[in-house]
C-alpha positions as CSV (number, residue, x, y, z in Angstrom):
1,X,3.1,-138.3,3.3
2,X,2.5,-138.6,-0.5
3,X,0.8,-136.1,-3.0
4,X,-2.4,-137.8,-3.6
5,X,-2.7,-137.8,0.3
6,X,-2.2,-133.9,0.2
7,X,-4.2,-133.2,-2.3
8,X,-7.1,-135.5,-1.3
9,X,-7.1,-134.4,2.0
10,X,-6.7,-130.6,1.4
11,X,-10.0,-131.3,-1.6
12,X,-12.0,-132.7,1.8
13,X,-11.0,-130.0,4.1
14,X,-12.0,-127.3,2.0
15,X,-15.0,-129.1,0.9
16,X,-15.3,-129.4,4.8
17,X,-15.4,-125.6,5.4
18,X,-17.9,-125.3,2.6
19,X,-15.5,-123.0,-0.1
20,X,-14.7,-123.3,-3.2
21,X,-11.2,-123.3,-4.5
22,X,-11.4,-119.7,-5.7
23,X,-13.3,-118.3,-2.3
24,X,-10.0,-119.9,-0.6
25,X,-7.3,-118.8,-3.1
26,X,-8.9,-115.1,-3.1
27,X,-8.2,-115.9,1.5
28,X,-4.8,-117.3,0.8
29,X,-3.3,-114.8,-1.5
30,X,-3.1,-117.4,-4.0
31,X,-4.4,-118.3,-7.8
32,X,-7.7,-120.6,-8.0
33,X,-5.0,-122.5,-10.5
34,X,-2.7,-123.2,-7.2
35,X,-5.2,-124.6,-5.5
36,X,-6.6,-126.7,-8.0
37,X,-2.7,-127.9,-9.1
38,X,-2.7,-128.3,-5.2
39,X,-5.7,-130.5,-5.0
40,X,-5.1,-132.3,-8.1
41,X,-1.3,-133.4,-7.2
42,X,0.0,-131.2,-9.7
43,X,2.4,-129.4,-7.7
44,X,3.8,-130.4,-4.2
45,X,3.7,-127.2,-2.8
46,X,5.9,-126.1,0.1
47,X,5.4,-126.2,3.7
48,X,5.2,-122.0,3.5
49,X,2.5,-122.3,1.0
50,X,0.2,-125.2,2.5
51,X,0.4,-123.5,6.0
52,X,-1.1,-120.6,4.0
53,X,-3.8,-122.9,2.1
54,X,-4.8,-123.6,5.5
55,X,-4.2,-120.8,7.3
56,X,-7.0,-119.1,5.3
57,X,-9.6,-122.0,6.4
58,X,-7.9,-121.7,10.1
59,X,-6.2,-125.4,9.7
60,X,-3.3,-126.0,11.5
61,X,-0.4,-128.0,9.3
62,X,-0.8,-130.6,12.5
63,X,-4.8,-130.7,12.6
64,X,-4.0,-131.0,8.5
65,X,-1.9,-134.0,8.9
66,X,-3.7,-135.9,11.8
67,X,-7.3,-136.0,10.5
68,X,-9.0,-138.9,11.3
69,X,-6.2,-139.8,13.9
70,X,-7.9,-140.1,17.3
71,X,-6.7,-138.0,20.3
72,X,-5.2,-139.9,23.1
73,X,-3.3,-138.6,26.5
74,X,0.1,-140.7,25.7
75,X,2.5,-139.4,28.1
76,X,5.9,-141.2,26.4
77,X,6.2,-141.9,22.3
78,X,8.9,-143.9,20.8
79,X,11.2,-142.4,17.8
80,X,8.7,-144.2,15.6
81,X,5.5,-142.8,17.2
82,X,5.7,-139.4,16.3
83,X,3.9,-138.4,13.5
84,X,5.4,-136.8,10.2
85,X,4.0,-133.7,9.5
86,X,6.3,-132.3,6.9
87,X,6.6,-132.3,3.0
88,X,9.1,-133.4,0.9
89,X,13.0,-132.3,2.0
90,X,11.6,-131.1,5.5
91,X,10.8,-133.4,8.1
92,X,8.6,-132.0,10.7
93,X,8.2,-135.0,13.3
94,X,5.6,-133.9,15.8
95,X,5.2,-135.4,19.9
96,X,1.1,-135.9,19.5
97,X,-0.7,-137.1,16.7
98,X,-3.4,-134.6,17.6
99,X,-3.0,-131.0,18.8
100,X,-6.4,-130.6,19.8
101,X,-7.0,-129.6,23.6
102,X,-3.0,-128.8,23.6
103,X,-1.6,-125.8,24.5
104,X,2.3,-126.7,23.2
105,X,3.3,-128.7,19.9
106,X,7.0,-129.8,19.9
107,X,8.9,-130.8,16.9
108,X,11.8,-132.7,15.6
109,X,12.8,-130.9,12.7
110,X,15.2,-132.5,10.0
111,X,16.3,-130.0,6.1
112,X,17.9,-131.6,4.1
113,X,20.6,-129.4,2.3
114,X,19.4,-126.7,0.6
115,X,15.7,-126.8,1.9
116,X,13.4,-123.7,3.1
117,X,10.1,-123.3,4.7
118,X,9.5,-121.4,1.1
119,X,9.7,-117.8,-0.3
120,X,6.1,-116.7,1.2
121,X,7.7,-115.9,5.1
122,X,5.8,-118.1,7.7
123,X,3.1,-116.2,10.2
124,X,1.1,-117.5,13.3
125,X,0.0,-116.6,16.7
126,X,1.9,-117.8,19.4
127,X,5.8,-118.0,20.2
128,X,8.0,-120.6,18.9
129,X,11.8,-121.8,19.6
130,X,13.9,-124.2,19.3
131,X,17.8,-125.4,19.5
132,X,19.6,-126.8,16.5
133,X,21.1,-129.8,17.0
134,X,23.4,-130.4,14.0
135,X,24.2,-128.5,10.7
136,X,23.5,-125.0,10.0
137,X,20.4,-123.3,9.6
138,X,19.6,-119.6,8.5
139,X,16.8,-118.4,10.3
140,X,15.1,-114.8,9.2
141,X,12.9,-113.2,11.4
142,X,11.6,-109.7,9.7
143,X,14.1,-108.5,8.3
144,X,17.4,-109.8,10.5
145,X,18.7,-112.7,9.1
146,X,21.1,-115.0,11.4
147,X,22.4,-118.6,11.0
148,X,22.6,-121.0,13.4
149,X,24.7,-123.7,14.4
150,X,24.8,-126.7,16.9
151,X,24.0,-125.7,20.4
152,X,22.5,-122.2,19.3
153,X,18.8,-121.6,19.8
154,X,16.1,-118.9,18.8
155,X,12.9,-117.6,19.9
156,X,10.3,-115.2,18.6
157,X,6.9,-114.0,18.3
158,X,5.2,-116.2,15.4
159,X,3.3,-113.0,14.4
160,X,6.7,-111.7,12.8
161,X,7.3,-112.9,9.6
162,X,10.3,-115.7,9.9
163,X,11.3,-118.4,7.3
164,X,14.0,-121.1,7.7
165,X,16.1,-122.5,5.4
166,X,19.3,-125.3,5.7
167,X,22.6,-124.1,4.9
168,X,25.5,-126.2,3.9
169,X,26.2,-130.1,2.4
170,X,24.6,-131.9,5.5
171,X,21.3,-131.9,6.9
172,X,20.2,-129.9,9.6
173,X,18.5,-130.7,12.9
174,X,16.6,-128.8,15.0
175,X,14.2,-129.4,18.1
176,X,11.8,-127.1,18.5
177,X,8.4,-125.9,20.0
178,X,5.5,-123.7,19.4
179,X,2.8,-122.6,21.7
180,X,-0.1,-122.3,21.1
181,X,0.3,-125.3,18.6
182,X,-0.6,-123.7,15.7
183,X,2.1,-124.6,12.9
């Protein structure tokens, strides 16, 4: 998805739940600057920081990225079906163009070398895990800090503060899934 797309859409959802851009900065910890830089395409911020944004206007990153996308009860999707709900050097290819009336949201996940969730640490209700598929990724959860490899898997409490970042010269793949789908 492209920056104007962001920032367009993240103007309209605010302007949606009736804030202005300091009211939600002040909710997400942020500067009013952020989220004008934010809205404006003047920064692509990272996954970590717009699950914040919209964390504060109780978004979901997957209600984010599938407005205006009608819900449908597709059992099977094609590689090309699922819908791209990551930023930049994280892929986050989700089953579902819609999470609404779900109770699971499952994900492709693709970091590229050297990418992270971000420096703010990721927090949600629910649980998530997930199995990496290929390259290495370092997942922290609190304060324990582990990396992960093809085959090995993880699974935690959302509430906990966890961030995950790619380790290593080749991508990293993971499949993974968090319930409720909230991410």
């Amino acid at each position: 998805m492209s920056d104007v797309e962001i920032g367009s859409r993240l103007r309209r959802v605010r302007e949606m739940a009736g804030i202005s851009q300091r009211t939600l900065a002040k909710r997400a910890g942020i500067t009013n600057s952020t989220i004008s830089l934010m809205e404006s395409n003047g920064t692509n911020p990272s996954i970590g920081a717009l699950k914040r944004v919209l964390d504060a206007m109780s978004v979901s990153l997957s209600d984010f990225f599938a407005m205006d996308e009608t819900s449908n009860d597709q059992s099977f999707y094609r590689s090309s079906e699922l819908t791209e709900i990551g930023n930049g050097l994280i892929s986050l290819r989700q089953v579902g163009r819609s999470m609404t009336g779900r109770q699971l949201q499952i994900l492709s996940e693709t970091y590229q070398p050297g990418a992270s969730t971000g420096k703010i640490s990721l927090t949600h209700e629910g649980e998530e895990g997930g199995v990496v598929i290929s390259g290495f990724l370092e997942i922290t959860v609190d304060d324990e800090k582990r990396v992960l490899g093809p085959g090995d898997a993880y699974s935690f409490d959302s509430r906990r503060p966890h961030s995950v970042r790619c380790v290593g010269d080749e991508p990293a793949r993971c499949i993974s899934a968090c319930t409720p789908p909230n991410f």
